[in-house]
C-alpha positions as CSV (number, residue, x, y, z in Angstrom):
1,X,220.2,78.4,-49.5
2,X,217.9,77.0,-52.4
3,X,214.3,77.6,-52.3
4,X,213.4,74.1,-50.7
5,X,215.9,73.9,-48.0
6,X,213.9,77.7,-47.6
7,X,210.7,75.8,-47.3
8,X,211.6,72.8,-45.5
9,X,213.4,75.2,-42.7
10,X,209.9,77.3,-42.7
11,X,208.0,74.3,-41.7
12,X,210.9,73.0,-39.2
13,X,210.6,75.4,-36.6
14,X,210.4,78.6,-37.4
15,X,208.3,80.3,-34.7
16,X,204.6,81.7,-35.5
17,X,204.0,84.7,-33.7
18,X,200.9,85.6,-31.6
19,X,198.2,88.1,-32.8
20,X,197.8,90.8,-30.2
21,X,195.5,91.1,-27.6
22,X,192.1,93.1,-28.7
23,X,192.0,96.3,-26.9
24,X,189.0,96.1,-24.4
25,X,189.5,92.2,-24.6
26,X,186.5,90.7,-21.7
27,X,185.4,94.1,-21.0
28,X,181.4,94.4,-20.6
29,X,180.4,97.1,-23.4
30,X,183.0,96.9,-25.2
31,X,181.6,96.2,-28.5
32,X,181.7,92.0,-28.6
33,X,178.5,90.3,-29.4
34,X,177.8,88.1,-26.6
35,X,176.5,85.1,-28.2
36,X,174.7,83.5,-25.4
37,X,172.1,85.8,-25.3
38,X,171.5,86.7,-28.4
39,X,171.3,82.7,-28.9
40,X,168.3,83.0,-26.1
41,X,167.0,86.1,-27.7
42,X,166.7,83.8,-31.6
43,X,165.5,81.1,-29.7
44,X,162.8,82.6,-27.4
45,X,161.8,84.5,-31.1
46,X,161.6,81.1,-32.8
47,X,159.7,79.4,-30.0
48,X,157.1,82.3,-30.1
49,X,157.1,82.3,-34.0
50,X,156.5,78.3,-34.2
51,X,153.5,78.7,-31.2
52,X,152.0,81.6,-33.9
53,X,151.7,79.3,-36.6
54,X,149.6,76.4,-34.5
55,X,146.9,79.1,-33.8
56,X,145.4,78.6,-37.1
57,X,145.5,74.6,-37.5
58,X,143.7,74.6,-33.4
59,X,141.4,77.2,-34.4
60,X,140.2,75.6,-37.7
61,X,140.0,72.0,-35.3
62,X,137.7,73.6,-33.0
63,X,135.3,74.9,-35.4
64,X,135.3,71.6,-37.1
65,X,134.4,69.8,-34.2
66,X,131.6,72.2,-33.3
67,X,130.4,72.3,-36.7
68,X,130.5,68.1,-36.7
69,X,128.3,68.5,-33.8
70,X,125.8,71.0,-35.7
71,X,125.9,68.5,-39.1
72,X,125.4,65.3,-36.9
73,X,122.0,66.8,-35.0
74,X,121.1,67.6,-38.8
75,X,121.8,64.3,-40.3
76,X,119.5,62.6,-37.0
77,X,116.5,65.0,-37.9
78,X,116.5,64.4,-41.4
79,X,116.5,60.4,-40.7
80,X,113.6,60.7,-38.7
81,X,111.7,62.5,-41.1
82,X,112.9,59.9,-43.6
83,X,111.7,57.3,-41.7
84,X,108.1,59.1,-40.9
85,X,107.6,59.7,-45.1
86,X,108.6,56.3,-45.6
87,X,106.1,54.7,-42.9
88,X,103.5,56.9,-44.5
89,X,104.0,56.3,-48.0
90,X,103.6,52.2,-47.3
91,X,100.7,53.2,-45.0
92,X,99.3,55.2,-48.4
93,X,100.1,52.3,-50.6
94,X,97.3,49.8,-49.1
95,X,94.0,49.1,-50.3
96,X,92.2,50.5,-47.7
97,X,93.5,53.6,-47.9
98,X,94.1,53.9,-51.4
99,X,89.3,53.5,-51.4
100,X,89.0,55.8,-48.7
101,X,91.0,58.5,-50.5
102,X,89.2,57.3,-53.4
103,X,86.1,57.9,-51.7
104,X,87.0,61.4,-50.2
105,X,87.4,63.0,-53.9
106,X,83.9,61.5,-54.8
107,X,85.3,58.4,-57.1
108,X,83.1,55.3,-56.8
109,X,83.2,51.5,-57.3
110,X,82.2,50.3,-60.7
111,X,78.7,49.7,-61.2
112,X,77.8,51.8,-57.7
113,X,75.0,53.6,-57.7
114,X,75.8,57.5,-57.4
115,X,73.8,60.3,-55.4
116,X,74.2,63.6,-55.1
117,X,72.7,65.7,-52.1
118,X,72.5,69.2,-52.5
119,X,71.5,71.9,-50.1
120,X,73.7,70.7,-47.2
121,X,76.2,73.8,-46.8
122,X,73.9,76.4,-45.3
């Protein structure tokens, strides 16, 4: 027989035979990894592993919002007092206060005739 009558009778019909039977084949202990649990196992480990890393993101959120809180009582203080100095600065800017402050350090109007009192402070 040549070498491709060989070959073509091979893929014919010639019969494959069966690997043998594992010993302990579907015994419990018997050595086999029992895939469905160990898939549970990884997945309940991956679960617990992705939960881990939103700790630090929901921690760093809460902080933020409490610290917005803290920042936005400071920002409402410091308006006030913005608005206060700026009411008093155009209060300080008229005429009539401008003299009476004028007056208080002892300046007077031009041509004003000056006195001086002593013995006041006993």
């Amino acid at each position: 027989m040549s070498v491709r009558s060989r070959s073509i009778a091979r893929k014919q019909g010639s019969p494959h035979r069966r690997p043998a039977p594992r010993r302990n084949a579907g015994q419990e202990g018997a050595g086999r990894i029992q895939w469905d649990k160990l898939g549970r196992i990884v997945l309940v480990v991956a679960v617990l592993g992705l939960g881990l890393l939103y700790v630090g993101p929901v921690y760093n959120l809460a902080t933020t919002y409490r610290n917005a809180g803290e920042v936005k009582e400071e920002f409402h203080r410091v308006q006030d007092e913005n608005e206060r100095l700026k009411r008093l600065a155009d209060r300080a800017k008229s005429d009539a206060v401008l003299r009476s402050e004028a007056r208080r350090q002892g300046m007077i109007v031009p041509g004003e005739q000056a006195y001086v009192v002593n013995g006041l402070n006993r």
